[in-house]
C-alpha positions in Angstrom: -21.7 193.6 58.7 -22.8 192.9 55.2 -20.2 194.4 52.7 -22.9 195.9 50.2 -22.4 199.7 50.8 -22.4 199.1 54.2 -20.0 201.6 55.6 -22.4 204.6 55.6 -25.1 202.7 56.2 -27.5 204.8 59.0 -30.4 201.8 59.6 -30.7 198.5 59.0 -33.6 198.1 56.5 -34.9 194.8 55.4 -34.9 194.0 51.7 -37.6 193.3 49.9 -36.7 190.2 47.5 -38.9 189.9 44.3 -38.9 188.1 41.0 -39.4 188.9 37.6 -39.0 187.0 34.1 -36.4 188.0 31.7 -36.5 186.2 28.3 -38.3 182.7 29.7 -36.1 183.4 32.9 -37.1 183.6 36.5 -34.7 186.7 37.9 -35.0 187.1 42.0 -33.7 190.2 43.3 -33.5 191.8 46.6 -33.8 195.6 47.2 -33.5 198.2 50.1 -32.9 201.9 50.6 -33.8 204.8 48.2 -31.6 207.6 46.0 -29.0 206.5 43.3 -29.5 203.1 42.1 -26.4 200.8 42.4 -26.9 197.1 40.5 -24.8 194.7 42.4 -23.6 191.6 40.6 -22.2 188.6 42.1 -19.4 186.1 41.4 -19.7 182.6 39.6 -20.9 179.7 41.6 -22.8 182.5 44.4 -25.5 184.6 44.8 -27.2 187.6 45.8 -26.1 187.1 49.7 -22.5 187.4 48.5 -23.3 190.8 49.4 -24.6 190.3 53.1 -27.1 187.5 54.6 -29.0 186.8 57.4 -28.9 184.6 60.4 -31.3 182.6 57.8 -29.5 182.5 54.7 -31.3 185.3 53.1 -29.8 188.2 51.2 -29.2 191.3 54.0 -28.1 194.5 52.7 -27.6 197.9 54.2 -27.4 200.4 51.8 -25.3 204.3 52.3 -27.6 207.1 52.7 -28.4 208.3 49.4 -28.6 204.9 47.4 -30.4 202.0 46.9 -29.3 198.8 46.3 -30.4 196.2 43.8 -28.7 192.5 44.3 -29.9 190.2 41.7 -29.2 186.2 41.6 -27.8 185.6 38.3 -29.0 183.2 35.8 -28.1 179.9 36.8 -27.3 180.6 40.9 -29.5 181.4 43.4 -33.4 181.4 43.7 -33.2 182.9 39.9 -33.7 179.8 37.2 -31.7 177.9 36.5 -31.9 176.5 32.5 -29.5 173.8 31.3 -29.6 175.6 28.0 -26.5 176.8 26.8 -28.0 179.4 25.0 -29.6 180.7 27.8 -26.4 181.9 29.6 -23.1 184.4 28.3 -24.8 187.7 26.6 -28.3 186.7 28.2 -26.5 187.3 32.0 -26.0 190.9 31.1 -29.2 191.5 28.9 -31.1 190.3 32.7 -29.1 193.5 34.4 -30.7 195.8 31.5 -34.1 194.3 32.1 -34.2 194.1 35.7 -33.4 198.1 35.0 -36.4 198.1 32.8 -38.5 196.6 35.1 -37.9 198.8 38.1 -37.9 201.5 35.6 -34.4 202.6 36.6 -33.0 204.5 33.3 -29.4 204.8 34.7 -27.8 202.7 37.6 -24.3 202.6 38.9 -23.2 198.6 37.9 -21.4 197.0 40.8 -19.8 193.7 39.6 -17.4 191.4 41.0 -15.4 187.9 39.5 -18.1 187.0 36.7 -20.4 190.2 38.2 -17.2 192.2 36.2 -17.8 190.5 33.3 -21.8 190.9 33.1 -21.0 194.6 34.3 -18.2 195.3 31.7 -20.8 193.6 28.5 -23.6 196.0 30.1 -21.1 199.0 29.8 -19.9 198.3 26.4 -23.5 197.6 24.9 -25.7 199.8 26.9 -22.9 202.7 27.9 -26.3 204.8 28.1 -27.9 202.8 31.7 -24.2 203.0 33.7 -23.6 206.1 35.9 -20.5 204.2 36.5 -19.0 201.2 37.1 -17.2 198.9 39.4 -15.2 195.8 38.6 -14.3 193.6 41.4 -11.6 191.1 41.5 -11.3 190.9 38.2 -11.2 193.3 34.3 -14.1 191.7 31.5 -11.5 190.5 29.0 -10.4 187.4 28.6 -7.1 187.8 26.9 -8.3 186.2 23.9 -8.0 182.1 22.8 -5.8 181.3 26.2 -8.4 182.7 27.9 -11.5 180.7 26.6 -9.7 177.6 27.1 -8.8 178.4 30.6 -12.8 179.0 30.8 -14.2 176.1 29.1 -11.7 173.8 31.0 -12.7 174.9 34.3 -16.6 174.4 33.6 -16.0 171.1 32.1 -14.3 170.0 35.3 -17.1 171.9 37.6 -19.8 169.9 35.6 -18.1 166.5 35.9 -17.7 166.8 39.9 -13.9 167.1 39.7 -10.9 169.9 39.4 -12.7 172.5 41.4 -10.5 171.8 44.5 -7.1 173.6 42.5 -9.6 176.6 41.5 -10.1 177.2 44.7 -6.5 177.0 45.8 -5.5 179.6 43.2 -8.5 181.9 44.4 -7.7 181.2 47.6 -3.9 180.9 48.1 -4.0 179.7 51.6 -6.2 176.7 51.6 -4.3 173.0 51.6 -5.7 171.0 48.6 -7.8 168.8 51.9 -9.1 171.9 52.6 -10.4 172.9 49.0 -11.1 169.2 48.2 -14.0 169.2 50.9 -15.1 173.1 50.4 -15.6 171.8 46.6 -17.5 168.8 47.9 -19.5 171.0 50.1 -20.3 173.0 47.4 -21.6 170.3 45.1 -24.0 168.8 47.6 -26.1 172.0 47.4 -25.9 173.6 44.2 -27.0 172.9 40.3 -23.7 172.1 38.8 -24.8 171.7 35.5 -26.3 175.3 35.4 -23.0 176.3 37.0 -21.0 174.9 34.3 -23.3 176.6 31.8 -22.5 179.9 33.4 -18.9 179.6 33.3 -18.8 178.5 29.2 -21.0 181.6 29.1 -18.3 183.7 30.2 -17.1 183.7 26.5 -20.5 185.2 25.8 -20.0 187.8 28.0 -16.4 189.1 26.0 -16.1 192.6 25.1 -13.5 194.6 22.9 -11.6 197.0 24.8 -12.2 199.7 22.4 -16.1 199.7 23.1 -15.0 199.6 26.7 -13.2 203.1 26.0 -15.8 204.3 23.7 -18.2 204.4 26.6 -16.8 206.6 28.3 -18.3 205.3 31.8 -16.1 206.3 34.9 -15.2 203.3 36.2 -13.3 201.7 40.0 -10.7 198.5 39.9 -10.8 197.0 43.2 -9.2 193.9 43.9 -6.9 191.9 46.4 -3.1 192.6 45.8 -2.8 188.2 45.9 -5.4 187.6 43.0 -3.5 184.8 40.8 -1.0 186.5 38.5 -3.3 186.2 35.5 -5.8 188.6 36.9 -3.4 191.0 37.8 -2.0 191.2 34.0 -5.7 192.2 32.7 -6.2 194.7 35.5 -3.4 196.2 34.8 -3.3 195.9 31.1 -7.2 197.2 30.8 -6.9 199.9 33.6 -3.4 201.6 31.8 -6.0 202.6 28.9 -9.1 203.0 30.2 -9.1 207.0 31.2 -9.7 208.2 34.4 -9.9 204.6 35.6 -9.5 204.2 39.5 -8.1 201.4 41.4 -8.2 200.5 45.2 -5.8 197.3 46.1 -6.7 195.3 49.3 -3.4 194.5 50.8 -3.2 191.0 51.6 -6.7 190.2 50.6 -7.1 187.1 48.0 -10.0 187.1 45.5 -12.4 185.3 48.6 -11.2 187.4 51.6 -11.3 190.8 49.6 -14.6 190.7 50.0 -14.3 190.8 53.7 -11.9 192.9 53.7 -12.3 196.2 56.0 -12.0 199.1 52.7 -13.9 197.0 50.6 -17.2 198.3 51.1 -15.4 201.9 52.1 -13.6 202.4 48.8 -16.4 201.3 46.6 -19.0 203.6 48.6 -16.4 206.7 48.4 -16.3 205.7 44.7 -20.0 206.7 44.2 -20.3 209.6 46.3 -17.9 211.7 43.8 
């Protein structure tokens, strides 16, 4: 069963997948169910059917009673464009979560973001505190922790462009894959996908950095959900952003790493129970 809200879910209902162009950029989203909005934003290097797909590879999602749920392909990933423009990338991915809200004419939405989804949903918070009903930051907190960070960041995309170092990445994401194992899943992943737009994303992550004190200033209640064997570094800015954020919540997902915690049984139960309060 998809993960996307899925634990209440009462029917099945077919998305409907759309497009729309934000800033010179084609944006495809899919859509189902009605009520409260809930934006859901996916990780670097996927896409909208991180959230659920089909026996045909298409985004599936089964929305709770009550809500309806928007999953957009990113900038760069997807069926949304895919510009090998550095400048289209970083701030833009979070301005494209305002505007899809725009064009649905949705004035307030809860933001649902996980890995890089965090980051776009922690720069829409801190900017536009006025469109989140709340918000949910998966597997990882928006702050980089500052130079070390960046480097980390540009290092990794530099390596994702040139076809190489993307097999350790996925060993510290994914703790128990042999580097065999991660070599061909990275190789996998190159044979189908735009690694230059990829790349593009990732330097935009730098883009997407907010200060903590406009994360606090806006007030937004907000859910920390993450797998208790994320890398060590991702635990530190959890931790250090959810100690000063009040009211924050936090679900861990006992032995869940930052690929299986999606998959993991409370997943899509903690997230949903987060909403309905």
């Amino acid at each position: 069963m998809p993960i996307a809200l899925a634990l209440l879910a009462t029917a099945l209902l077919a998305p409907q997948e759309a497009a729309f162009e934000s800033n010179g950029v084609t944006i495809r989203y899919a859509s189902a169910g009605s009520g409260e909005a809930v934006v859901l934003v996916h990780g670097w290097m996927g896409d909208s059917t991180m959230w659920g797909r089909d026996p045909a590879g298409n985004t599936k999602l089964e929305p709770a009673e009550g809500f309806r749920a928007i999953a957009l392909d990113c900038r760069g990933h997807g069926k949304s464009g895919k510009p090998h423009d550095p400048d289209k990338y970083g701030a833009e991915m979070a301005e494209d979560v305002v505007r899809l809200l725009d064009h649905l004419n949705i004035r307030r939405a809860h933001l649902v973001g996980y890995s890089m989804g965090a980051f776009i949903v922690g720069h829409v918070v801190a900017n536009h505190p006025e469109r989140a009903i709340s918000a949910t930051y998966g597997g990882q907190a928006p702050l980089l922790a500052g130079e070390a960070g960046s480097r980390e960041v540009d290092a990794l995309a530099k390596a994702v462009e040139e076809g190489n170092g993307l097999g350790p990445y996925l060993m510290e994401v994914r703790p128990a894959l042999t580097r065999p194992q991660a070599d061909a899943l990275a190789k996998a992943l190159y044979t189908r996908k735009d690694a230059k737009a990829w790349a593009l994303a990732g330097q935009g992550f730098k883009g997407l950095e907010v200060k903590k004190e406009d994360l606090l200033r806006a007030g937004v209640p907000s859910l920390f959900i993450y797998g208790s064997k994320e890398p060590e570094s991702t635990l530190q800015r959890v931790a250090a952003l959810r100690k000063d954020l009040k009211g924050a919540e936090e679900k861990v997902l006992e032995g869940a790493d930052h690929v299986t915690a999606l998959r993991h049984p409370e997943f899509g139960a903690a997230i949903v129970a987060f909403l309905q309060r």
